[in-house]
C-alpha positions as CSV (number, residue, x, y, z in Angstrom):
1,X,100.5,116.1,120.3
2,X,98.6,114.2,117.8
3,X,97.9,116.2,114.5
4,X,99.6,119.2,116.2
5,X,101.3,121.3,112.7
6,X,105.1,122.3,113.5
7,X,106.6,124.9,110.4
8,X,110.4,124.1,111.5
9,X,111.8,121.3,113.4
10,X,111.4,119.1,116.0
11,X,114.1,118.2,118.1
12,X,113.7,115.6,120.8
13,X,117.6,114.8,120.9
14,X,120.4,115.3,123.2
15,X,119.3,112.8,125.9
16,X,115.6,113.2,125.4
17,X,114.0,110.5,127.4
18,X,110.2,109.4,127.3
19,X,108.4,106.8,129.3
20,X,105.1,105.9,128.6
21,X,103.9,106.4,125.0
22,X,104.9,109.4,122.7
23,X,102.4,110.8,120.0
24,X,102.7,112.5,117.0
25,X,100.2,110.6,115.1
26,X,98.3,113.1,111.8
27,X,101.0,115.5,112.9
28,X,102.7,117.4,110.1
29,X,106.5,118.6,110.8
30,X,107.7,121.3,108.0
31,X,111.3,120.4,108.9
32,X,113.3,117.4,110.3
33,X,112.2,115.2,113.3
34,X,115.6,114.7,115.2
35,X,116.2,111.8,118.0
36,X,119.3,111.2,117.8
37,X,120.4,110.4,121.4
38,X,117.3,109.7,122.4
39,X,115.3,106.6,124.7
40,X,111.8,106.2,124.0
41,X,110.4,103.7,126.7
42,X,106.9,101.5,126.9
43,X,108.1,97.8,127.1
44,X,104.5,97.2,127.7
45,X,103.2,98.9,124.4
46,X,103.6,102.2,122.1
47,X,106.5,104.0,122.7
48,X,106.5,106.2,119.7
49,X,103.1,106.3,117.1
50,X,103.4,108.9,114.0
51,X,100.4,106.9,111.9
52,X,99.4,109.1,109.5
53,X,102.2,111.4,110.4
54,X,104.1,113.5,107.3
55,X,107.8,114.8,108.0
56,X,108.3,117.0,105.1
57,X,112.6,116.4,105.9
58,X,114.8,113.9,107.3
59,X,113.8,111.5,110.1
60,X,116.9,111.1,112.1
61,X,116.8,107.7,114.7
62,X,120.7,107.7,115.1
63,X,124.0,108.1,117.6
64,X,122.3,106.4,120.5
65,X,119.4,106.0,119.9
66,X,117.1,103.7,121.7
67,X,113.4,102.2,122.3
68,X,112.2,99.5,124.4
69,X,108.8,99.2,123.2
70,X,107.0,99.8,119.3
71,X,107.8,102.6,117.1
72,X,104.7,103.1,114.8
73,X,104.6,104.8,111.5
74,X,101.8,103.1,109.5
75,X,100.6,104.9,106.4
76,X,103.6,107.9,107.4
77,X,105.0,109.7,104.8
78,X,108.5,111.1,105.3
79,X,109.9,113.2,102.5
80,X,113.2,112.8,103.0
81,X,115.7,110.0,104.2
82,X,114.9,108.5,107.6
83,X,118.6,107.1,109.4
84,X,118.6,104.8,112.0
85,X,122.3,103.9,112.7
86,X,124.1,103.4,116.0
87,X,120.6,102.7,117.2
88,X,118.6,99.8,119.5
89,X,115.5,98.7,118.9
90,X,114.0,96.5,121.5
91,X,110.6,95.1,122.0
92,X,110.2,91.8,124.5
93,X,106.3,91.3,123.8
94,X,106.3,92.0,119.8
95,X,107.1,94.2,116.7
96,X,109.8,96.8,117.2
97,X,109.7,99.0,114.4
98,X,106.1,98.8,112.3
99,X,105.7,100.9,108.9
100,X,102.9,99.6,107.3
101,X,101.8,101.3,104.3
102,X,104.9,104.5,105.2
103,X,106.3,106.0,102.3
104,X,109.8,107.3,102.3
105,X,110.6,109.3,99.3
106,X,114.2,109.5,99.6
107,X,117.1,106.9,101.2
108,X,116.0,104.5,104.6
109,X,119.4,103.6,106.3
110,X,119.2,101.1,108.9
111,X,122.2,100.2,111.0
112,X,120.6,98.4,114.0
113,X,122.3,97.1,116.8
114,X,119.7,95.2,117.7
115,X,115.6,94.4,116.8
């Protein structure tokens, strides 16, 4: 889906699961970007890339929430607060989370069980 232009929402929540590698990356979401109870899954690379990505709300990572693999937001922009609590981050062969050059304009919570 990468630079795929969403006005509203997008919800991949409520035991969403993904294997293999999820992208988003250029994509512009008008509304929040919601995964909370969620598993993203590539313990042998990208689970979730948004490089370049802009989330004009709230960037919800929370109640549940788990990857086994990287989540990539380099040079992202997220408008509103991105909250990752009650979440697991996992990845065996290298960086879990990478936000190089992301800009979040409001709050970051992390709560992390585990990186």
């Amino acid at each position: 889906m990468d630079e795929v232009k969403v006005k509203g929402s997008v919800f991949l929540n409520d035991r969403f699961s993904a294997k293999g590698e999820v992208r988003l990356h250029s994509a512009v979401i008008g509304g929040q970007l919601i995964c909370s109870d969620a598993a993203f899954a590539n313990e042998n690379g990208l689970a979730l890339v948004m490089d370049e990505a802009e989330v004009k709300g709230r960037v919800f990572l929370n109640d549940r929430f788990s990857v086994k693999g990287e989540i990539r937001l380099i040079g992202a922009v997220i408008s509103g607060q991105r909250v990752c609590s009650d979440s697991a981050f996992a990845n065996k062969d290298g960086k879990a989370l990478v936000m190089d050059e992301a800009e979040v304009k409001r709050s970051l919570f992390l709560n992390i069980d585990s990186v």
